[in-house]
N, C-alpha and C positions, 0 to 999 in steps of 0.2 A: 589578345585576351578573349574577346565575342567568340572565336575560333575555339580557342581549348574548353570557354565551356559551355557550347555545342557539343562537342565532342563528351565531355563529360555527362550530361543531361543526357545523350544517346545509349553510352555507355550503363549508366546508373537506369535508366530505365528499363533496358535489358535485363534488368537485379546483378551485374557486374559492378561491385562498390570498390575493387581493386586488391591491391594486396601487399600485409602488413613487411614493415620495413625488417622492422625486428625477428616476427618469427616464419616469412617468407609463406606465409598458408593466407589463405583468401579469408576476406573479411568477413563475405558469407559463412565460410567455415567456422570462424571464430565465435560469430553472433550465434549459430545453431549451440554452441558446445556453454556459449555463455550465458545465452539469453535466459533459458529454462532456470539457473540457479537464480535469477534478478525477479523472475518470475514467482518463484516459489518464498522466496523473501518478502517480498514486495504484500502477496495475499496473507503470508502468516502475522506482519504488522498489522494486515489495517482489518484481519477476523481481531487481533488481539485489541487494535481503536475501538472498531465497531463494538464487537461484544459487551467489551466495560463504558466506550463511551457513551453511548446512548439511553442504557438505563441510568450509568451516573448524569448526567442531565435530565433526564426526566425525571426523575426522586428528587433531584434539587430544584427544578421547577414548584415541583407540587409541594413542595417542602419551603418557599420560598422567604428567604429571611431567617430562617431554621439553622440550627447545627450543621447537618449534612450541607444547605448551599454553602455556608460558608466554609465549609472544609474542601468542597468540589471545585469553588471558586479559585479557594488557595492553593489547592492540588494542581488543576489546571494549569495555573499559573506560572508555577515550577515547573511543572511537564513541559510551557513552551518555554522558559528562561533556561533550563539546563542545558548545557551542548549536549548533542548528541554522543561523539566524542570519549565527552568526560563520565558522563553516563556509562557508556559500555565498559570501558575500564574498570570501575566499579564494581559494576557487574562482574568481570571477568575476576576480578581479584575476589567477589565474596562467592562469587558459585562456583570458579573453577580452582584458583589456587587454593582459597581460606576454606573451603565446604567439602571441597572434592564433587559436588552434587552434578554440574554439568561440563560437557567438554569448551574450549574456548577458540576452537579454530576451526577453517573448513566445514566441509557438506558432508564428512563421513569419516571413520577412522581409518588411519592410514593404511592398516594390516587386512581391511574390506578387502573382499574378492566379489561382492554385488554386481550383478549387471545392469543396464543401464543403456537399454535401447534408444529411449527416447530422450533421456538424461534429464528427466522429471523426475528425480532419488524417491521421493516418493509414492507418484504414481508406478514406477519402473517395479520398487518392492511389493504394491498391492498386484500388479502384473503378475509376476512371479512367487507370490505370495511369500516372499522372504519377510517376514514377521521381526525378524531380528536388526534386519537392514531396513525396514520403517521408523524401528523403534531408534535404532544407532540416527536416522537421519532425522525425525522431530528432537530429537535430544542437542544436536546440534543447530535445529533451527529456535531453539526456545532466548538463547541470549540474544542474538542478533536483530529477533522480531520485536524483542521486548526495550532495545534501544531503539531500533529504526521506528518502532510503532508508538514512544513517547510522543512526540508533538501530534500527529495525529489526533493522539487521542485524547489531549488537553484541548486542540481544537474543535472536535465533535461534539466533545461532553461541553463545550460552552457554548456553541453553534446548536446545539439540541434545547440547554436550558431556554435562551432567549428563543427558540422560533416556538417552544412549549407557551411559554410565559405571554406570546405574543397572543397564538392560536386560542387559549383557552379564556380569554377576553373577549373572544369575538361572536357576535348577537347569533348566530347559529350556534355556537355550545348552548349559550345560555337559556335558549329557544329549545332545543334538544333538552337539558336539565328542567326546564318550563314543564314540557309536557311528562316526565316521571319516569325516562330512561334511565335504567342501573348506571352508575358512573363509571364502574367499568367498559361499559358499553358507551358511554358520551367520551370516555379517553380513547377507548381505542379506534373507534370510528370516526370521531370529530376532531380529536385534539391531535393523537400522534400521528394519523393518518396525514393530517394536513402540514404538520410540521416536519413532515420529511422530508418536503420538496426541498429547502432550503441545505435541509442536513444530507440529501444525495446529490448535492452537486459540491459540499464541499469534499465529499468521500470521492467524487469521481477526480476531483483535482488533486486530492492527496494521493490518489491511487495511479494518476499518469506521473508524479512527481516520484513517488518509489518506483517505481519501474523505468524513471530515467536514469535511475541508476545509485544507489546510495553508495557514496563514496568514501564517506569517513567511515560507516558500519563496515562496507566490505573489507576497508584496511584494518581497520584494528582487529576485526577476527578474522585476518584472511581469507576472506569469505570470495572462491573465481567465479564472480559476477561480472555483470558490465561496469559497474561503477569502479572496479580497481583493475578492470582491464582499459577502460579510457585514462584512468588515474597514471598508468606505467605507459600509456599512449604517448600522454603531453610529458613526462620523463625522459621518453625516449624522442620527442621530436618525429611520432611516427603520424605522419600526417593521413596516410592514407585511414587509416585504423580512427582518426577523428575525425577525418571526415564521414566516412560511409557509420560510422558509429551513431554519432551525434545527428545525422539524415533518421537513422534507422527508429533511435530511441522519441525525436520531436513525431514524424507518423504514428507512434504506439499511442506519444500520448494524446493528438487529434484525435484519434480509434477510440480510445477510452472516453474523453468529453464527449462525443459523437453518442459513443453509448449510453451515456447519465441523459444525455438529452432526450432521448427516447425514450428511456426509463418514466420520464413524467409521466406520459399518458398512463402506465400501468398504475402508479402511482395515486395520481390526480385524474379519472375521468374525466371531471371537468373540462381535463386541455383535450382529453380527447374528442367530446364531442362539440367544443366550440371550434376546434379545426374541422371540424364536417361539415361545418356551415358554410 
């Protein structure tokens, strides 16, 4: 055993992670063709978290006790108790069967002839400036980000209210408001400024956990990502395809925490120049 993984450790270092049982093409191959749609998944949830989540926290902070917290509270709430799952089905039954409004399956319509060099559907059509194969591929990302990007965004908007609710208690606002600063200006420099540290490390952890692969989103709108290409991995007993998979996806998400931790200093000066000292 010490032997084979030597040899494995040798091998996987070389970027040889082996090769799928099922469809005989290299792992490597698989992740390049797979990765990029996990990826593109992955930012459309958490633009759709971020955007609504952090102002709906913030307005429920400042609003504290009010109407809005308590509906953001209760929204919240539901956003993380609902399955994921059961969510998209819904979805899929009100926008695509009952509405007609959106499509419910894949990265693009079956009858595309779109190229797709780098197999960024998106980036590929601003490339080529296909206008119509942007528009066919956000149209197809709008259900699947709007279930994957549920918890997310119940958890930002209530990770933003409390670091709000915390920050703008603290003797520098007050001190700031003291001397006759516009409150626009004591929010956006003193209050949300400092209240992000908390709210970008929950965003960098939500953001390696989607891009480990969303597994029930990618089945139910058969979405060829990682998560329903590991999903027909452990199906199939294809071990090599979980191993170099499951290797590839836990480094993405060290890369991304790696990255939030950096982000402080941009963030927070403060860390910046007490680490010069």
């Amino acid at each position: 055993m010490p032997v084979q993984y030597w040899d494995y450790l040798k091998t996987t270092l070389k970027g040889q992670l082996g090769t799928s049982i099922s469809s005989r093409r290299a792992v490597t191959y698989e992740i390049k063709h797979r990765f990029p749609a996990t990826v593109e998944l992955a930012l459309a949830a958490m633009l759709f978290a971020i955007v609504l989540g952090i102002p709906f926290g913030y307005f429920a902070a400042k609003r504290h006790g009010g109407v809005l917290d308590n509906a953001t509270l209760v929204g919240s709430l539901l956003g993380i108790s609902i399955p994921i799952f059961f969510l998209a089905i819904i979805l899929k039954y009100l926008f695509a069967i009952k509405w007609h409004v959106l499509p419910s399956v894949g990265r693009e319509d079956v009858l595309s002839n779109a190229k797709h060099p780098t197999n960024f559907f998106i980036l590929d059509a601003l490339i080529e400036r296909d206008w119509h194969a942007l528009s066919d591929t956000i149209k197809h990302l709008i259900l699947p980000a709007i279930a994957l990007g549920s918890i997310p965004l119940a958890v930002i908007t209530r990770i933003t209210r409390a670091s709000v609710l915390d920050v703008q208690n603290e003797d520098y606002v007050r001190t700031a408001r003291a001397k006759g600063l516009p409150p626009l200006t004591v929010d956006r420099r003193h209050v949300l400024r400092n209240a992000m540290l908390p709210v970008s490390t929950i965003i960098g952890l939500q953001t390696g956990l989607l891009l480990s692969g969303a597994v029930l989103t990618e089945t139910v709108f058969a979405y060829p990502g990682m998560g329903s290409w590991l999903r027909d991995a452990i199906f199939n007993s294809d071990y090599p395809v979980l191993q170099g998979g499951i290797l590839f996806l836990a480094l993405v998400f060290v890369l991304v925490n790696l990255l939030v931790d950096l982000s402080y200093a941009l963030i927070n000066p403060r860390i910046r120049y007490s680490s010069c000292r």
